[in-house]
C-alpha positions, 0 to 999 in steps of 0.5 A: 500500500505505502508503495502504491501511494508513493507511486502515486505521489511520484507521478504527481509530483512528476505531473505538476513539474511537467506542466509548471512551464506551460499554459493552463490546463482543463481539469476536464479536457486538458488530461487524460487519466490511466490505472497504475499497476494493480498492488499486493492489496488488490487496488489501483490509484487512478493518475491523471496525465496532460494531453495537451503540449502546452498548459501551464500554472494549473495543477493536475486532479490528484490520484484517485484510489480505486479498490477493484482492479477488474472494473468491467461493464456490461455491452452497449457500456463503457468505464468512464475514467472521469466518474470511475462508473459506466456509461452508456455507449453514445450513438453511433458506436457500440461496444461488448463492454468487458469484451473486443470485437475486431471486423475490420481488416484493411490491415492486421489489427494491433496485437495480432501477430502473422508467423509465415514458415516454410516446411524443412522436410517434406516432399514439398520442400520447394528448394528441391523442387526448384520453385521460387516460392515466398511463404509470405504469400500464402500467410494470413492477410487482411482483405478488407471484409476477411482475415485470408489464408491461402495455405500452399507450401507453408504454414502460417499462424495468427496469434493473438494474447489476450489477458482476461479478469474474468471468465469469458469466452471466444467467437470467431465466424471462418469459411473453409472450403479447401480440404488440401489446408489443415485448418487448426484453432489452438488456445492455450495458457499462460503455460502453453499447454492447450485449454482442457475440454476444447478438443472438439474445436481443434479442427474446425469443419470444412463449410459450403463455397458461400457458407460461414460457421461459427466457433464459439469456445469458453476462456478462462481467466488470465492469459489466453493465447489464441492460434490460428493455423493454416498448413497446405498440403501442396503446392497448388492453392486453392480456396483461401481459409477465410477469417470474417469476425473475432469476438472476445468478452472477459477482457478489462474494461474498455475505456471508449466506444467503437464508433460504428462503420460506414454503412451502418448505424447505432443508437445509444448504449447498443452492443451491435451496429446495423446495417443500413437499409436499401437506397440509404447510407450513412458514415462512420459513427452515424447514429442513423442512416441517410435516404437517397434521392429515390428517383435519382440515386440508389444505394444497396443495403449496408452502403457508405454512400449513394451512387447515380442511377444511370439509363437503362439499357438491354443489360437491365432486363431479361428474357423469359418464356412464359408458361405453356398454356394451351401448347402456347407460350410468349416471350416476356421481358422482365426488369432486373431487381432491383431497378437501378436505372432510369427510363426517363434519362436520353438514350434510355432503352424501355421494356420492350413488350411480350411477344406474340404467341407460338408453339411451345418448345420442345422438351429435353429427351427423356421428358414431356409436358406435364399436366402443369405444362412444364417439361417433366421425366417419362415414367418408369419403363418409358422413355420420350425423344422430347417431342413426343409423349412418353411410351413404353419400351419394347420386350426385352429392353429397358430404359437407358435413363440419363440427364439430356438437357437440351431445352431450358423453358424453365429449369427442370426438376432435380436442377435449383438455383442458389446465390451465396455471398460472404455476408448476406449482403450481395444476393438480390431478389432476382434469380441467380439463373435464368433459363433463356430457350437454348440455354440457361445463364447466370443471373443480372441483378447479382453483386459481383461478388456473390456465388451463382451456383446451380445444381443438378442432384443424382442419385446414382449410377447403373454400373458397379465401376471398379478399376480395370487394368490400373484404369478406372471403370466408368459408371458414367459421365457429365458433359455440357457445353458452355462459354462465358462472356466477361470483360474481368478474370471472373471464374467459372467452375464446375464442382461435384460433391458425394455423401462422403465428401465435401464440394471439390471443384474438378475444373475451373476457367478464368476470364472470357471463354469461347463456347466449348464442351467438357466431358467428366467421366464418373468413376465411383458409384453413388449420389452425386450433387454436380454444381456449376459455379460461376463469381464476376471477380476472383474471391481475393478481388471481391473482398476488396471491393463494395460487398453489392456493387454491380460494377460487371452485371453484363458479365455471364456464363451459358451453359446450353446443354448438361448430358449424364449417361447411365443414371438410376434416375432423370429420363430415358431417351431410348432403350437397351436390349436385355439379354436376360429379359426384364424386371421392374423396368430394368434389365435383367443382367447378366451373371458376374464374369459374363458379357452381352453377345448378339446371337440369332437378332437377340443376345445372351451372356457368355461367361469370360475365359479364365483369368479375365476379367469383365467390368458391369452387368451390361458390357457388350463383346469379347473384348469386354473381357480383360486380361489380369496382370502379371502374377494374377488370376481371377476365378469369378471374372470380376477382379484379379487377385494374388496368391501371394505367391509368385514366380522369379526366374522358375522359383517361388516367391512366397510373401504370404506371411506378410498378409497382415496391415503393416504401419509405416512412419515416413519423415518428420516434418518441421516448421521452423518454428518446430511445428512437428508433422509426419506421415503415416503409411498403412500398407498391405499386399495381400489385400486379405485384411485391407489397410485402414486410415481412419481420421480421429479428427472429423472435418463435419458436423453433419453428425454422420460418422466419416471416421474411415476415410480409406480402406486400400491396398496402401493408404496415407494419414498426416498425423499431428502429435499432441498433448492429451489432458492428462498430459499424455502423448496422443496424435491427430489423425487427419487427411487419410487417403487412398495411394493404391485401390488396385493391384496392377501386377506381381512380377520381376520386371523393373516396369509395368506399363507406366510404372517402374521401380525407383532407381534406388531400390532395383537389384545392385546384384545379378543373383539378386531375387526382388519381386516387384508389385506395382499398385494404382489408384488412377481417381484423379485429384487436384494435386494428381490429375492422373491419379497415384501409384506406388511400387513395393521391392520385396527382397528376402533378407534373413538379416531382417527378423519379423517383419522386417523393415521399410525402407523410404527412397533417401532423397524422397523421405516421404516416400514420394518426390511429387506427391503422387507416385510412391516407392517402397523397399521391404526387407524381411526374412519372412518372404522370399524365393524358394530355393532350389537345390541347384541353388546349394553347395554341397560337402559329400562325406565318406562311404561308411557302411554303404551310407554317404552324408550329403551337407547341403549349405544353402545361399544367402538369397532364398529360402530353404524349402522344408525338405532340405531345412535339415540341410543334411541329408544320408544317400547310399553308396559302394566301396568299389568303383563304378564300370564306368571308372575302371574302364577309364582307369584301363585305358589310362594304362594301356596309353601309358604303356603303349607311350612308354614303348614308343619313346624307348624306340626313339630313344635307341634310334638317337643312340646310333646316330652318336656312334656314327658321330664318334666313329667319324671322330676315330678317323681322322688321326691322319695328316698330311705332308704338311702336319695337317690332319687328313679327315678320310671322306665319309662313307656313310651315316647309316648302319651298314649291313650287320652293324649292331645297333647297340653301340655304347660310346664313352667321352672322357669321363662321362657316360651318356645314356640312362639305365638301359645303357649302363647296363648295356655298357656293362655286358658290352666290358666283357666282349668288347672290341678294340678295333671298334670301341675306343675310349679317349681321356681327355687331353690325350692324343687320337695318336 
């Protein structure tokens, strides 16, 4: 308390010496009071503070001491500081009394903080992409009537931190229509742990194009700060998350009143500004709204001024046939509503007047002029060209019923007409279409940046649909003809949304379009609501603009036909023979497996060849039958399924032990501020329990159960960990989808049609035995026009216990590089080639007792069938040597002998050679007169007659020759002749 004063008194004190120097102030307007810091004792001093720069010689209102520090006032109220009481707000402005309001959005209101961060890991991590992308613009930004948040490649967060004295609550009025951007609300404490019980709007539900829902959430005192958070899911952007109102109560007093924006108004001590009525406006802060000079200005509702009635022209009325009464009906021409221009002004056109009667047109096909003279659908079991009455089919056919709009007298039933905008302000009383004869257009009348929807509902589909060869089956198909004829980007699109999903737009144009069809096959059988959507200006433009200006009325969309085949409802134009006959109005089909054959000017149902596969009860022709794929076989004609066996180069690929859902956690994903996001994969190859994503977070409030998104071969869910109450980890489930319907094949190759394994995971080995499955689920989306795919390698590896592990490619941690085609290499020691027994080394041990133990050691690339998982195995065996081996033992022999022979032969005939040599040598001890050695002429090298072969000849003291001659030599000692052998040592004379 002594504190508190002193503060008081310092402030004061500080107050007098700042103001002793200049003019004199007014105790009521020269200052300007504001609360000190509340103290121990729960009080506060009011101070006073000059608000004018120069007063002088007047001391300022000494401090007030106040004893609640939580002064609070109800709506319509505000604390006046002078009396320390409320007052009543005065008129022209509003307030929620111990509460803010924030509605304008020319910038981020003071407080607000925007945070704008890229992803670090993902798929669609930009840098790797190569995209020039700023986040900054896909974060929250102001708009003028919204708070926008486009998503994108980002996430971008909105805080605000407010201080409450008192338990209150929060309201905040959203539109979002765009399922690729998780949209999450997140309150916390001054702790930042997440507000306990508010777990139910966490995700708020995705709305209608034009809808606006409300979140209202309790506050408790103290600290609150509030996120809104905004993370796209690729790179495309759609629709924006749109932010309207933020309403928070519970907060300290409010020193002053809102005054009320231009457009509306307010009496005194009003919590709420009006807006202001047709032909009237008024400015900021008006206590009433001003009227228009009626005959020469007008003002739609909620507007800041008056504009100028202009002459009217042709774009001011429109066309319309009138009923059909009698087989007649007129043209008659109606203003738009309401009326903005003047017929009195020069160069004015007038209404023109109806013309004159004639015949009335015909109707669509499939439909006749009812008893109320308007085109209604032939009955059941009948159909109608459109100019003529509905009759019945023909034995043994039945109506082919479809949409055929052709003729737009007026809209036809099961068609409507809806205008929506962000604030109810921009739909008029006209009609937001128009029929017009030979077509149907969008309205005048409307502001420019309201929706203009029209709607056709159907109820389903005659065919099952399915996949066929990784191609979707067609049920059907919606196709019509259009152009649009603006001078602006103004959009055009075409949407679809089923019991199952939320509108999605599958095509859109923008700006001026020449007339041309669009043909939409169906895929997926059930009731569809297909809307035509058409706005003058982009959503981002229209919120800068008037919310009911009609700057661009002449702007307009015509669409001149709308065709959809094979429908359970709508009309019939013809009919389709029935090879079974009929039953309540329908034909009788033909038994799954089977198709419609001509036979004898009628037809009947021929059942399919094995392993094909016919897709709907009514497909004409042989060729309806289609192949399976690779590794798979079909046994009812309807779908191709696997054994979960296969076979890679002649030997068993058995992955039937992998029957089982296997869970997958790809990359975490981080924002910069650590936000943490992953990716949860759910895959099974067999398909005989099929993979689940569930979401645990419900996107819809319709009150139906949508907690099972996709049930698939493979499937996908982006998983948001958290907090539980408790303070228990738990996670959000959100976004579950499809990536694999349907098996294409189960084969080796590194290519199926399209797809192919990823570069990373093919076989680094010639010995390798990968077995490749090749997944589709070709439903195109937005983000894949073409549908996905994925590929799963299953390589044995006795390394990899259980299930073994997934791996991700390196450079793709999700599992994708774009979001569509996804790859995945499963090593497990529970799937694998059989080996083959030429596959084994084998170690033979010894013949013992008539038994040999074969040991078998089996490769690293297989796996050992049962009757070798012993790896041992006895075989019998002889002591002696086979036939075959002796003979080859004999002839081995024989050979060795007969060479033997042959080489003694040669070598005696050598040996007689030398003795010539020597005996040439002997001869030559003669010389001639002149001391010369006479050599005397050969006679011959040969053996003369009678010589003896075996001749021994000794060189000094070396005995040439082997065994034979030694023993030779020896016997030749005993006999020898020495006028025929002559031994010479060395150095001794031949004489």
């Amino acid at each position: 308390m002594a504190v508190a004063v002193a503060l008081a008194g310092l402030v004061t004190v500080l107050v007098q010496g700042a103001v002793s120097d200049s003019s004199t102030c007014n105790n009521q307007t020269g200052f300007r009071y504001q609360f000190t810091e509340c103290d121990e004792s729960g009080g506060r001093w009011r101070v006073s503070v000059p608000s004018a720069t120069a007063c002088f010689n007047s001391p300022p209102p000494p401090p007030t001491r106040v004893s609640d520090c939580t002064p609070s006032c109800k709506p319509g109220r505000f604390f006046n500081l002078t009396s320390l009481s409320c007052s009543k707000c005065p008129a022209g402005s509003y307030s929620l009394g111990g509460g803010q309001v924030f509605d304008e959005w020319a910038k981020v209101p003071n407080g607000f903080q925007v945070v704008t961060e890229p992803f670090k890991t993902s798929f669609l991590n930009v840098k790797r992409l190569g995209a020039d992308i700023n986040c900054d613009d896909f974060g929250w930004q102001p708009r003028g009537e919204v708070l926008s948040s486009a998503g994108g490649p980002c996430s971008s967060a909105l805080v605000y931190a407010v201080h409450l004295v008192e338990h209150g609550k929060l309201m905040f009025e959203y539109q979002n229509t765009n399922p690729d951007v998780l949209f999450k609300f997140l309150p916390q404490d001054d702790q930042c742990q997440q507000l306990v019980g508010l777990e139910d709007s966490t995700w708020p539900a995705l709305t209608k194009e034009g809808e606006w829902k409300n979140i209202t959430v309790p506050l408790k005192k103290g600290l609150n700060v509030l996120h809104w958070k905004t993370i796209g899911m690729d790179l495309h952007t759609g629709k924006a998350v749109l932010i309207k109102r933020i309403e928070i109560s519970g907060v300290a007093y409010t020193s002053s009143c809102t005054p009320c924006k231009a457009g509306t108004y307010s009496h005194s001590a009003q919590s709420r500004c009006r807006r202001c009525a047709v032909n009237t406006h008024s400015q900021r802060g008006a206590s009433q709204c001003q009227p228009c000079n009626k005959k020469t200005e007008y003002a739609p509702r909620g507007s800041p001024k008056c504009y100028k009635r202009q002459p009217c022209s042709s774009a001011d009325y429109y066309e319309l046939h009138s009923p059909c009464v009698l087989n007649k009906t007129r043209l008659e021409y109606h203003w738009v509503e309401p009326k903005i221009c003047r017929e009195d002004l020069p160069g004015a056109e007038t209404l023109p007047p109806s013309g004159s009667e004639k015949p009335c047109p015909p109707c669509s096909p499939g439909m006749q002029h009812g008893d109320s003279l308007k085109c209604e659908f032939c009955g059941r079991g009948a159909f109608s060209d459109g100019t003529a009455r509905c009759q019945a089919c023909p034995p043994n056919t039945a109506p082919d019923y479809g949409y055929h709009l052709t003729s737009w007298s007026s809209l036809p039933p099961d068609v409507t007409a809806t205008c929506m905008s962000f604030d109810n302000v921009g739909c008029s009383s006209s009609k937001s279409w128009q029929a017009a004869g030979d077509h149907v257009h969008s309205g005048r009348g409307q502001a420019d940046g309201v929706y203009l929807v029209l709607s056709l509902v159907v109820a389903g589909f005659r065919s099952a649909g399915g996949v066929q060869n990784g191609a979707a089956r067609q049920v059907g198909d919606v196709s019509f003809s259009f152009e649009v004829d603006c001078k602006r980007d103004c959009e055009f699109a075409f949407m679809q949304s089923t019991e199952d999903t939320q509108l999605s737009v599958v095509k859109s144009w923008t700006g001026r379009q020449e007339r041309q069809r669009f043909t939409y096959p169906i895929t997926h059988n059930t009731s569809y609501t297909f809307s035509w959507v058409f706005q003058k200006m982009g959503w981002d433009e229209a919120m800068t603009v008037l919310s009911s200006s009609r700057l661009y009325d002449r702007d307009m969309v015509r669409i001149y036909s709308i065709n959809v085949t094979n429908t359970i409802d709508g009309g019939a134009a013809s009919c389709l023979p029935c090879p079974q006959g009929t039953k309540d109005q329908s034909c009788v089909p033909c038994p799954p497996g089977h198709y419609v054959e001509a036979a004898g000017g009628g037809s009947r149902c021929v059942r399919c060849p094995p392993d094909t596969v016919v897709m709907g009860p009514l497909s004409y022709g042989r060729d309806s039958c289609q192949p399976c794929g690779p590794g798979l076989s079909s046994s009812d004609g309807e779908r191709c399924t696997t054994s979960c066996k296969a076979n890679v180069s002649s030997r068993v690929f058995d992955f039937s032990r992998l029957n089982k859902p296997f869970p997958i956690e790809g990359s975490t994903l981080f924002t910069a501020s650590g936000t943490q996001y992953f990716h949860l994969f759910n895959m099974s190859l067999c398909g005989g329990a099929q993979a689940t994503c569930k979401n645990n977070v419900s996107y819809h409030d319709d009150g139906v159960d949508r907690a099972v998104v996709a049930e698939s071969f493979l499937c996908r869910s982006t998983v948001v960990p958290a907090h539980g109450e408790d303070g228990s980890r738990q996670s959000y489930s959100v976004q579950s989808v499809s990536l694999a319907d349907h098996l294409l094949g189960v084969t080796e190759e590194l290519q199926l049609g399209d797809a192919e394994v990823y570069p990373e995971f093919r076989p680094k080995s010639t010995d390798s035995l990968d077995l490749h499955l090749f997944f589709t689920s070709p439903f195109s989306t937005r983000a894949c026009p073409n549908g996905r795919s994925a590929t799963v390698t299953v390589r044995y590896n006795p390394e990899r216990p259980g299930n073994g592990t997934v791996l991700l490619p390196s450079r793709c941690p999700d599992g994708t590089c774009d979001g569509c085609i996804f790859h995945f290499l499963w090593e497990t020691a529970l799937a694998g080639p059989a080996c083959l027994e030429t596959d084994y080394v084998v170690v033979k041990g010894e013949c013992e007792g008539g038994q040999q133990e074969l040991h078998y050691l089996p490769p690293k690339n297989c796996i050992a069938p049962q009757t070798l998982s012993e790896q041992t195995r006895k075989v019998a065996c002889k002591t002696h040597l086979p036939f075959t081996i002796q003979v080859t033992i004999v002839g081995a022999v024989s050979f060795a002998l007969c060479f033997f022979l042959l080489l003694c032969h040669f070598y005696k005939k050598n040996q007689n050679l030398e003795y010539k040599y020597m005996k040439l040598v002997k001869s030559a001890g003669s010389k001639d007169q002149d001391g010369n050695m006479v050599l005397p002429s050969a006679e011959s090298c040969a053996l003369d007659e009678g010589e003896e072969d075996d001749v021994q000849i000794h060189q000094g003291r070396t005995t040439s020759g082997g065994l034979f001659s030694r023993i030779k030599h020896l016997a030749n000692d005993k006999v020898r002749n020495p006028l025929e052998v002559m031994q010479l040592a060395e150095h001794q004379p031949l004489t």
